[in-house]
C-alpha positions as CSV (number, residue, x, y, z in Angstrom):
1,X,0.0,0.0,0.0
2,X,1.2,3.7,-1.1
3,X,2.3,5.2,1.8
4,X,0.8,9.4,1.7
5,X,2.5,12.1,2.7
6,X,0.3,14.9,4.6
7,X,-0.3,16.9,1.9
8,X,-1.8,13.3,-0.1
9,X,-3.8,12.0,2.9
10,X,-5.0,16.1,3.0
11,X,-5.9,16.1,-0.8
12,X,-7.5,12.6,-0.4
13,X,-9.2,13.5,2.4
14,X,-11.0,16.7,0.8
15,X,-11.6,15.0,-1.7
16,X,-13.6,12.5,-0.1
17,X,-15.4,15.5,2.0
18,X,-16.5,17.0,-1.6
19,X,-17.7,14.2,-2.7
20,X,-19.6,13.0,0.6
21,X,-21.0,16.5,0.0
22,X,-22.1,16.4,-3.6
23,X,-24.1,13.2,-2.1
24,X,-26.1,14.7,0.1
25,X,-26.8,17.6,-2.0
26,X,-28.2,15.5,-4.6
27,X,-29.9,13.2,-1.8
28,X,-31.2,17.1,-0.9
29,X,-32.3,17.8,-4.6
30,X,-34.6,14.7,-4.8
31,X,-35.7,15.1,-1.6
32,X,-37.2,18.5,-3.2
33,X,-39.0,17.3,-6.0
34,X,-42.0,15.8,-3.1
35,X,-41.2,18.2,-0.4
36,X,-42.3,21.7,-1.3
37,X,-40.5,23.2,1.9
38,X,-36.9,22.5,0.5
39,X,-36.7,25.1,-1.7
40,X,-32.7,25.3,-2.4
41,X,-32.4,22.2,-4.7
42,X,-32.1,24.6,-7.7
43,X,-28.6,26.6,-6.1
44,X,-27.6,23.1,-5.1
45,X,-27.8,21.8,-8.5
46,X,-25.7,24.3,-10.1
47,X,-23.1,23.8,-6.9
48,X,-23.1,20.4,-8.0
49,X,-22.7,21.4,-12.0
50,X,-19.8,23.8,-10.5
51,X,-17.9,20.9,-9.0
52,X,-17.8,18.1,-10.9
53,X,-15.2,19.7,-12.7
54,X,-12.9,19.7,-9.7
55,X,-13.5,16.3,-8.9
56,X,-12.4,15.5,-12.3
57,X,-8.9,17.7,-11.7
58,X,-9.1,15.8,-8.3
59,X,-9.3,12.7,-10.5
60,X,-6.4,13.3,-12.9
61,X,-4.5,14.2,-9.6
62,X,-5.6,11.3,-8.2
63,X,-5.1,9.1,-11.2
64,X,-1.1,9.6,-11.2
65,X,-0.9,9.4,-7.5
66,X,-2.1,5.9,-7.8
67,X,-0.8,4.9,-11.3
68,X,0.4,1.6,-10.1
69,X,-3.4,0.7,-8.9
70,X,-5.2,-0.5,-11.6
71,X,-8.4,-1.4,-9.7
72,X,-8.6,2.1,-8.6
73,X,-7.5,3.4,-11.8
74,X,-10.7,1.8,-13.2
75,X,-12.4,3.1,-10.7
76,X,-11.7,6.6,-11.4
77,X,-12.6,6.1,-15.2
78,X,-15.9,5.2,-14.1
79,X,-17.0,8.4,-13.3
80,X,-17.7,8.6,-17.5
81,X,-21.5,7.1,-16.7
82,X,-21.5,10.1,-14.2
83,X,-20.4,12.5,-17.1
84,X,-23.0,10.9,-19.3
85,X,-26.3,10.9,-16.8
86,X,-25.0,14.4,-16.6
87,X,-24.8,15.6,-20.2
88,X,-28.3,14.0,-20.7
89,X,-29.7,16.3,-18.0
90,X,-28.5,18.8,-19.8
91,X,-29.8,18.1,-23.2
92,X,-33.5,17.7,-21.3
93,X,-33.1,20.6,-18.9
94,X,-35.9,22.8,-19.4
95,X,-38.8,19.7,-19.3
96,X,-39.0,19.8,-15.6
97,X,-40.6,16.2,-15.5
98,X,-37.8,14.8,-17.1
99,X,-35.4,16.5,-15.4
100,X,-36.3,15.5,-12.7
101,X,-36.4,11.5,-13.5
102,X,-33.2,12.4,-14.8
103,X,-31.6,13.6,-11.8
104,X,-33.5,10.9,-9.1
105,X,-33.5,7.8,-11.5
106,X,-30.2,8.0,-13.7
107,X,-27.8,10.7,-12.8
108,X,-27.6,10.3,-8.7
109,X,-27.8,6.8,-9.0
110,X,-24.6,6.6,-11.3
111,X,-23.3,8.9,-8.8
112,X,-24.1,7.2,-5.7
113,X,-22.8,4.0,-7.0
114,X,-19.8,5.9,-8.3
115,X,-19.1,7.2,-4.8
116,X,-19.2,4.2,-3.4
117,X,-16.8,2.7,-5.4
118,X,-14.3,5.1,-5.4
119,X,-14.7,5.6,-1.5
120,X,-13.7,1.8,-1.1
121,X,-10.7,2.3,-2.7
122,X,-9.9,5.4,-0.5
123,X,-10.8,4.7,2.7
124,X,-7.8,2.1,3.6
125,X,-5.7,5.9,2.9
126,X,-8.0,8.2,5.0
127,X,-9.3,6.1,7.7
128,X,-7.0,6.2,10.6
């Protein structure tokens, strides 16, 4: 196993906390398509839209920091059904019905699963 410096076990570390948050901000968003009282799904979306970029320049850093793991390697490629869900949403953006099947049936859901993936390859580096 790669052993981090502080700055790595930092960066991994953030990174994880961005992407825990991008979870719960989508688990927020679907939340708001029954629940009329949570009213910030909108802002959220475009937080979420604003970065997924830097989880991909998180993933290119991550990507040569663990160039000799393949599993993870794969793992980090997998975020291209993320990238899809997400360019899908986009195409159908301004039908709110299907955005919004969009967002709770494809794109968290390729997320999610994405997350979870990636966070089992992680957490032997961050959990102490």
């Amino acid at each position: 196993m790669l052993t981090l410096t502080e700055e790595q076990y930092i960066f991994l570390k953030e990174y994880s906390d961005l992407l825990y948050t991008i979870d719960e901000a989508f688990d927020y968003i679907v939340k708001s398509f029954s629940d009329l009282s949570k009213t910030e799904g909108h802002r959220l979306l475009g937080d979420i839209f604003q970065a997924l970029p830097q989880v991909a320049a998180a993933n290119e850093q991550l990507s040569q920091l663990f160039r000799d793991n393949q599993q993870l390697q794969n793992t980090i490629k997998d975020i291209s059904t993320v990238a899809d869900q997400a360019e899908l949403l986009l195409e159908c953006f301004e039908d709110l019905p299907v955005r919004q099947e969009i967002i709770s049936q494809k794109l968290y859901p390729a997320f999610a699963q994405w997350h979870e993936s990636i966070q089992q390859e992680l957490n032997p580096y961050i959990q102490s």
